[in-house]
C-alpha positions in Angstrom: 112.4 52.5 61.6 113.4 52.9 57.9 111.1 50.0 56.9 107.9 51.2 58.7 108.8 54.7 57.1 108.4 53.0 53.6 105.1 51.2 54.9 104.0 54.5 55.9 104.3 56.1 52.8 103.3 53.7 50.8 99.9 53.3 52.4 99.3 57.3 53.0 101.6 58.9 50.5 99.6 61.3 48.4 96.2 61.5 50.4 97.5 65.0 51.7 100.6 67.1 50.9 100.8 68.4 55.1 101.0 64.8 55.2 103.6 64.1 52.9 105.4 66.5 54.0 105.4 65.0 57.4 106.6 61.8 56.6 109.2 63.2 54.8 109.8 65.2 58.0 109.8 61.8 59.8 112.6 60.5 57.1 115.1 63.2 57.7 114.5 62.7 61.5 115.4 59.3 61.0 118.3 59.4 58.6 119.7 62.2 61.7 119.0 60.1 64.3 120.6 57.2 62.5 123.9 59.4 62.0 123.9 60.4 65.2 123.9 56.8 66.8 126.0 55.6 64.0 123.8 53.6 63.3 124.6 51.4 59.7 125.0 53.0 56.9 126.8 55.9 59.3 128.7 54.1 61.5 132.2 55.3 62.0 135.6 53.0 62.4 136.0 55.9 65.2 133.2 56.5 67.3 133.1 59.9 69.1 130.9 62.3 69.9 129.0 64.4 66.8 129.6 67.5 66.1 127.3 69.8 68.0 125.9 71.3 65.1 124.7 68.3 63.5 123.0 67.7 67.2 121.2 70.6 67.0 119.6 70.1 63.8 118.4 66.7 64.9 117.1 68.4 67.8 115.4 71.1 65.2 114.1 68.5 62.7 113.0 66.9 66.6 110.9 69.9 67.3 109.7 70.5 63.9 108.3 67.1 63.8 106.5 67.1 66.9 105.4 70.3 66.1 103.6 69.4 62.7 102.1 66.3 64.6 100.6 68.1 67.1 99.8 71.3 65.3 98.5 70.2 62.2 98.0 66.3 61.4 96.3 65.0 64.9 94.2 68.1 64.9 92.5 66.7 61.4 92.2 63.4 62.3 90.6 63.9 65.6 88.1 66.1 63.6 87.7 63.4 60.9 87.5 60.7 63.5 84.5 62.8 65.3 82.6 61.9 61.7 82.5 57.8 62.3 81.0 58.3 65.5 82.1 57.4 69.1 84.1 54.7 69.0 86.6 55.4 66.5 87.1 59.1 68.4 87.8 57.4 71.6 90.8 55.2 69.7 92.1 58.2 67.9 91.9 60.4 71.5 93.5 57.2 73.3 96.4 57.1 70.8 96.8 61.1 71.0 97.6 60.7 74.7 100.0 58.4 74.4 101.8 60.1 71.6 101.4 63.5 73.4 103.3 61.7 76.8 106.0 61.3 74.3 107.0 64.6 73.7 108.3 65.4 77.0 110.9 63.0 76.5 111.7 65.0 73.3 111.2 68.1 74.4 114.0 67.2 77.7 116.3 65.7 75.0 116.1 69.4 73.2 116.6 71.6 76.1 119.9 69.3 76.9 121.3 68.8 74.0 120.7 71.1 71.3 122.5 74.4 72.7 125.8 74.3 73.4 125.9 71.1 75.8 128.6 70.9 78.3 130.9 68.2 78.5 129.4 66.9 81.8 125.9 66.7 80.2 127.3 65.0 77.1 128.5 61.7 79.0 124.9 60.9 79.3 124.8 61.3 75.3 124.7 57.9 73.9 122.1 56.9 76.9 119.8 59.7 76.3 120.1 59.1 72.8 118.9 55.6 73.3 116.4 56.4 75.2 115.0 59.3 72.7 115.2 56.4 69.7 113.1 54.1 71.4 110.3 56.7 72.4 110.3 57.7 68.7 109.7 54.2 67.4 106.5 54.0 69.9 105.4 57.8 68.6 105.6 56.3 64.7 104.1 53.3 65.7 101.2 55.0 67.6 101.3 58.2 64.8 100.4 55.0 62.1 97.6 53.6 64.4 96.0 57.1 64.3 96.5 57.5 60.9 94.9 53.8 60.2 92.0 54.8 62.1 91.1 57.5 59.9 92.2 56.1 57.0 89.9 53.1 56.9 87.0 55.3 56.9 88.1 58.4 55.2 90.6 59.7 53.0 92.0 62.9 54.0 90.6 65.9 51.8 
């Protein structure tokens, strides 16, 4: 995830701050999510459980993400993609559902985890955490084809 994060920002680093900001965003989401798995460099000699409140602000970074994504970046490359005509708004719309079905899976990982869970909920931790990883790895992957298909015919202004 770390390495398509650099790609990322390579290739659309500095065409928009709300943009840069949002991979950013995506890089502390992936450094939490890497801690919380344990995940190299945060594995631990011990595993265990994290600490609550470093669930809850993955779960917040989580939100916040989504939240940009949705709010904010898709919005302006739908609008840009309108511009090339037909085709390219029909990929970026066809991406933006799929990435939109991901955020249930996101949102259910939230409303478990980031509160207070109870012991019973947490023995499904490590599964739902899993789960959550590999749903995020399709969003970025899906998040850069939208972003490519604007990109190749605009930069964003």
């Amino acid at each position: 995830m770390l390495k398509k994060l650099k790609q990322a920002k390579e290739e659309w680093g500095g065409t928009l701050s709300i943009l840069d900001n949002w991979l950013d965003e995506r890089q502390v989401l992936v450094i939490l999510y890497c801690k919380l798995a344990g995940l190299p460099p945060y594995q631990q000699e011990k595993r265990g459980l994290p600490e609550q409140a470093v669930i809850t602000e993955f779960c917040q970074v989580l939100l916040d993400y989504a939240s940009t994504g949705h709010f904010e970046i898709y919005e302006q490359i739908i609008e840009k993609s309108k511009l090339d005509g037909e085709e390219n708004l029909k990929k970026a719309q066809e991406l933006y559902s799929k990435i939109t079905s991901t955020t249930d899976t996101a949102l259910n990982f939230n409303d478990t985890y980031a509160e207070n869970a109870s012991d019973q909920t947490l023995l499904n931790f490590d599964q739902d955490l899993s789960e959550l990883g590999q749903v995020i790895e399709s969003r970025f992957e899906r998040e850069d084809k939208l972003l490519e298909v604007v990109h190749l015919h605009h930069t964003f202004a």
